[in-house]
N, C-alpha and C positions, 0 to 999 in steps of 0.2 A: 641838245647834244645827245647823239645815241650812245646807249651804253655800248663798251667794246663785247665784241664777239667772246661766248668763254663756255665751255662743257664742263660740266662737273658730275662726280659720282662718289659714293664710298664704296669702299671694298673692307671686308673684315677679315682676320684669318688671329685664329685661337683668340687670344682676347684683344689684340690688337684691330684699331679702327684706323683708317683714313681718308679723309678729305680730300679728294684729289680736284684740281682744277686747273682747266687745260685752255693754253689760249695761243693763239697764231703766233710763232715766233720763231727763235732760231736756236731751239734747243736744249735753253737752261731750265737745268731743275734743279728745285730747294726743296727743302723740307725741314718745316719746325722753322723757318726760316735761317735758315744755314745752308750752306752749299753743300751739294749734293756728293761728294768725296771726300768733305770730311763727317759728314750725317752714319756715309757706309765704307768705311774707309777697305773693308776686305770686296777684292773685285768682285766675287761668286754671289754677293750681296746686290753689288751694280747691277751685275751681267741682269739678275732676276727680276731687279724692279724696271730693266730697259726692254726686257726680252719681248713685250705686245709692241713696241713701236719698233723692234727687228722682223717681228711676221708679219705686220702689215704693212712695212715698209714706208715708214713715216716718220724716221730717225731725221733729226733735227728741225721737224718742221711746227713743233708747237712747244711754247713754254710749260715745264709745269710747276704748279705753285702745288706744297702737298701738309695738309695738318693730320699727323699721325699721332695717336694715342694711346696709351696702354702696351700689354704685353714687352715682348724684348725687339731688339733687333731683326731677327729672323722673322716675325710674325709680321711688323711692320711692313719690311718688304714685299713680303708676298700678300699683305692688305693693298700696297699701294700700287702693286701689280694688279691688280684686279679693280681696282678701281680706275687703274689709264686703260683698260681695257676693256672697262663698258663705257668711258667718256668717248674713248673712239668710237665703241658703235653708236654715240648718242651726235656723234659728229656726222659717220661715213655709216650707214646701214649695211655695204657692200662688204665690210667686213666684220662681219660679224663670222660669217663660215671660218676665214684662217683663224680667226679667233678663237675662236670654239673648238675646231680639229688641232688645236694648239695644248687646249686645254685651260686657256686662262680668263674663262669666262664662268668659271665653275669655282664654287663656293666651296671652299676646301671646309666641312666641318667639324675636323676633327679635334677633340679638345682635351684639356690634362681631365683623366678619371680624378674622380673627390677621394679621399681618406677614407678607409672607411674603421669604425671605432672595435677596437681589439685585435690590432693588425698595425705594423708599424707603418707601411705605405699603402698605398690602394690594393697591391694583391699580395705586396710579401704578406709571410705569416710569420709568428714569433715559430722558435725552436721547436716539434711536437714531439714531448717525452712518454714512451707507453708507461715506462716505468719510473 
């Protein structure tokens, strides 16, 4: 028996990781295993984790299964974006260009600055008295 056809990748974004895997279907996607509306219940969260299968024009044509980790919801999203969007190039080589002139093939690095000690947050500073 062949194993079913299935792409997979991760995407990160701030501390958040995910698992994305992507298989021939008609469009359902879970996460964490739950349904995917109530996972992201705010649209501008959907819109984001949909937006590689809106540029490359491949909306409803593959299930996806997705294990997300860490971080918050926002980060999440935008892991799991990045990861349906190097499964597709690991599917379709041909799109990889809208993908990338999309920008969603690119490793967002950006992450919370640390604490640092004699400062209440990373850059405030306590009150400074001359006198």
């Amino acid at each position: 028996m062949a194993a079913p056809v299935q792409y997979n990748a991760v995407g990160r974004r701030k501390t958040s990781t995910a698992r994305v895997y992507l298989r021939p279907g008609s469009g359902q996607i879970t996460v964490n295993k739950r349904s995917f509306d109530t996972y992201f219940p705010l649209e501008w969260r959907r819109k984001s984790v949909t937006a590689a299968f809106d540029v490359s024009d491949t909306s409803g044509q593959f299930d996806v299964l997705v294990n997300a980790s860490g971080g918050g919801l926002t980060g999440q999203a935008e892991a799991i974006r990045l990861g349906i969007a190097r499964a597709l190039v690991e599917y379709d080589e041909e799109l990889r260009k809208p993908l990338r002139d999309a920008g969603y093939l690119t490793r967002d690095d950006r992450m919370v600055e640390r604490k640092k000690y004699g400062q209440p947050k990373a850059r405030k500073k306590f009150q400074f008295s001359k006198r």
